[in-house]
C-alpha positions in Angstrom: -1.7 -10.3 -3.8 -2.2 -10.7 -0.4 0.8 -9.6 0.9 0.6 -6.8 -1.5 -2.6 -5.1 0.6 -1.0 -5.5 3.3 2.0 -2.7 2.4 -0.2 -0.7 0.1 -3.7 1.1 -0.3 -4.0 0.3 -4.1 -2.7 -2.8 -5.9 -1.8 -2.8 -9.6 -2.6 -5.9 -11.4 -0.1 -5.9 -14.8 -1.3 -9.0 -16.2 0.8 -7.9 -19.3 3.5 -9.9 -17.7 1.4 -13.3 -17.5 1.3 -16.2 -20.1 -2.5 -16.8 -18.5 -4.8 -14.8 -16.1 -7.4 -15.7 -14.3 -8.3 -12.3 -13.8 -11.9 -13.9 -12.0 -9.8 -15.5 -9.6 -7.5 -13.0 -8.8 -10.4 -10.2 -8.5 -12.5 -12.2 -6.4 -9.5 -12.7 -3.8 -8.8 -9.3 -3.7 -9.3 -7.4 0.1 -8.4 -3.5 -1.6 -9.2 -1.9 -4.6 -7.1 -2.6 -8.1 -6.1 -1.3 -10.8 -5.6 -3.5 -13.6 -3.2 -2.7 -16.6 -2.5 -4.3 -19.7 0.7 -2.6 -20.6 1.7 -2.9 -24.4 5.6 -3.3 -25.3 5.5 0.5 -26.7 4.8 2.0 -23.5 7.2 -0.7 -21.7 5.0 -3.4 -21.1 5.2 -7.1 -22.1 2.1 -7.7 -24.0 2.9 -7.5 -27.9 -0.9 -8.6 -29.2 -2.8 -5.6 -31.3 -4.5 -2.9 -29.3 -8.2 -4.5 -29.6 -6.6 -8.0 -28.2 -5.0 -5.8 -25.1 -8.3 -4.5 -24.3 -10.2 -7.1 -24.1 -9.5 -8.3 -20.9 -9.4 -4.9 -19.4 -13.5 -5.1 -20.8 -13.7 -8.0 -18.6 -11.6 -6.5 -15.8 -15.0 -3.8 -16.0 -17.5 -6.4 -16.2 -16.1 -8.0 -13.5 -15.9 -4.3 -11.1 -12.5 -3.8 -10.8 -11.7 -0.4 -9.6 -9.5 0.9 -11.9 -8.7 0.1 -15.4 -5.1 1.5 -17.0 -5.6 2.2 -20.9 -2.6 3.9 -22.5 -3.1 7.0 -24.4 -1.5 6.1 -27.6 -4.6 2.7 -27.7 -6.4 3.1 -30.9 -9.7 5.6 -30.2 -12.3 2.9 -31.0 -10.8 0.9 -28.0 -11.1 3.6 -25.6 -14.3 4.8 -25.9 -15.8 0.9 -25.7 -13.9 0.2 -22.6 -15.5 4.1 -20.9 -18.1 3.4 -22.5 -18.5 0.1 -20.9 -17.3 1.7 -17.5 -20.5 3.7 -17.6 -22.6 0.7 -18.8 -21.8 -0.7 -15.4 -23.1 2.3 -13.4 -19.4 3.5 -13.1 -18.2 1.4 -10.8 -14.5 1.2 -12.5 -12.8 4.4 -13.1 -11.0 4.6 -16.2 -6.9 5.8 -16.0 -5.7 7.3 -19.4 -1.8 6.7 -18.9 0.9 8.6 -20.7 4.8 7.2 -20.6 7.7 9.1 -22.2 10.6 7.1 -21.5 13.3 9.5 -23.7 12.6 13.0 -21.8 9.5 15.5 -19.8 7.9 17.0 -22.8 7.3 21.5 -22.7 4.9 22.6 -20.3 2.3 23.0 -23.4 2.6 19.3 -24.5 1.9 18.2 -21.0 -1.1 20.1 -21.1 -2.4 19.0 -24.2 -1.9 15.6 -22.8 -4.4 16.0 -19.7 -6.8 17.9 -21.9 -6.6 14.8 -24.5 -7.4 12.1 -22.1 -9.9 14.2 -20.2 -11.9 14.9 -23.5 -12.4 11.1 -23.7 -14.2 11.2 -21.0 -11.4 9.6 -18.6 -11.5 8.8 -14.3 -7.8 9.9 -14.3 -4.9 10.8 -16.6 -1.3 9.2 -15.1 1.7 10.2 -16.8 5.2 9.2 -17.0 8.1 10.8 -17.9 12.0 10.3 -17.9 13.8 13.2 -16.1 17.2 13.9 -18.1 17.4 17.3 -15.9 16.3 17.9 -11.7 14.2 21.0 -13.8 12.0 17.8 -15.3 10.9 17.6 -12.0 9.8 20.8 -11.4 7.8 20.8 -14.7 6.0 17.4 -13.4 4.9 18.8 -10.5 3.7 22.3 -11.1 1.3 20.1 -14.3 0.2 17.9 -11.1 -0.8 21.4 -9.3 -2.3 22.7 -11.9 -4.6 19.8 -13.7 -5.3 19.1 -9.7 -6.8 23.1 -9.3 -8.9 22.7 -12.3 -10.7 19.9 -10.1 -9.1 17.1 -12.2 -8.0 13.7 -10.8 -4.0 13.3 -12.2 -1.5 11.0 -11.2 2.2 12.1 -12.9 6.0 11.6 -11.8 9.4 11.4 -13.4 11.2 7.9 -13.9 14.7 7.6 -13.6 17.2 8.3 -10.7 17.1 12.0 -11.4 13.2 11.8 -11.2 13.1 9.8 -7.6 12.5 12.9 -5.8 8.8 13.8 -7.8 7.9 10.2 -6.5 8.1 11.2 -3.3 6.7 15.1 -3.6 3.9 14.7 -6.2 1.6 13.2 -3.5 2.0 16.7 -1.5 0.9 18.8 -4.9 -2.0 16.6 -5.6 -0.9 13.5 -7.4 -3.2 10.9 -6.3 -1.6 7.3 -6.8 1.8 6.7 -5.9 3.4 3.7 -7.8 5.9 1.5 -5.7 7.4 -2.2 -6.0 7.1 -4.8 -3.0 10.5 -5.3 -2.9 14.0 -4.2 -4.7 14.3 -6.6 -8.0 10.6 -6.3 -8.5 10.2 -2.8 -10.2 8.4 -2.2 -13.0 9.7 1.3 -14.0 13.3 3.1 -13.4 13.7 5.0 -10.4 11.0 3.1 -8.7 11.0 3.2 -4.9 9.6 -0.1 -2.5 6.5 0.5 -1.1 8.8 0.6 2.4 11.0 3.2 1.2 8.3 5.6 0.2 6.3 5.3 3.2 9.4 6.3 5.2 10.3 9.2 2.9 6.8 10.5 2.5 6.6 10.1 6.2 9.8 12.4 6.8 7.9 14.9 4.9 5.0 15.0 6.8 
């Protein structure tokens, strides 16, 4: 983890891809803030447990002040609202990330919307969402949601996976998207069409 704050401004904990976490360890080492995820096999993650077993160390992960916390959208209601709830137990401290993955296509414009206005009605930090791009339009639609959920004064992250979707990786940042997700190094990614943290420093930097 330590080399990790050392490339990046945010570090992701996925302890889905652990057989044991000492998630008090690991957030007392920390130097940055963290976002720790729990990512269930449905939304390509490795943990297979039920949806009230996945949360419960992300409760912890709040108790214990982590930053972030990633719960995915399609986590059974009950389970969200304990672990925001919790979040504002705690004075607020750890922001709560409602994350969205489609890993077959970029649904309409409308569906996209619904989606923000879904996780924002829960009473979310942030909404992240991930789609596949089959098209360089998918793109397009990706980043003009990121402009307008980030208008309406609404903290978003959302890019397209896949080689066709590299480029909103790089250009969401500039319409408002406020985490970018990168790998340490090539082997290491966790999604398709994932960039090193290297690579998208030097593209976003050509950009600015």
């Amino acid at each position: 983890m330590k080399r990790s704050f050392t490339e990046a401004d945010l570090v992701e904990l996925r302890i889905d891809g652990a057989a044991e976490v000492d998630l008090p360890m690991l957030l007392a080492a920390r130097t940055g803030p963290v976002l720790v995820t729990n990512r269930s096999r449905s939304e390509g993650g490795l943990f297979s447990g039920s949806d009230g077993e996945r949360c419960v160390p992300l409760l912890a992960a709040v108790d214990l002040g982590a930053e972030y916390v990633d719960v995915e959208m399609n986590t059974r209601r009950d389970c969200v609202r304990r672990i925001v709830q919790r979040a504002s137990e705690r004075g607020g401290r750890t922001k709560v990330v409602l994350s969205y993955h489609d890993f077959a296509g970029t649904p309409s414009d409308s569906r996209l919307r619904d989606v923000v206005d879904e996780a924002f009605s829960l009473e979310c930090h942030m909404v992240k969402i991930a789609t596949t791009a089959a098209t360089e339009e998918d793109n397009l639609r990706i980043l003009r949601l990121v402009a307008e959920t980030t208008r309406q004064n609404r903290l978003i992250t959302a890019f397209c996976m896949g080689k066709l979707g590299k480029i909103s990786r790089i250009a969401a940042p500039f319409f408002g998207s406020a985490i970018s997700f990168a790998c340490l190094e090539k082997g290491a990614e966790t999604a398709p069409g994932q960039f090193t943290a290297a690579e998208l420093k030097t593209l976003s930097g050509m950009i600015t």
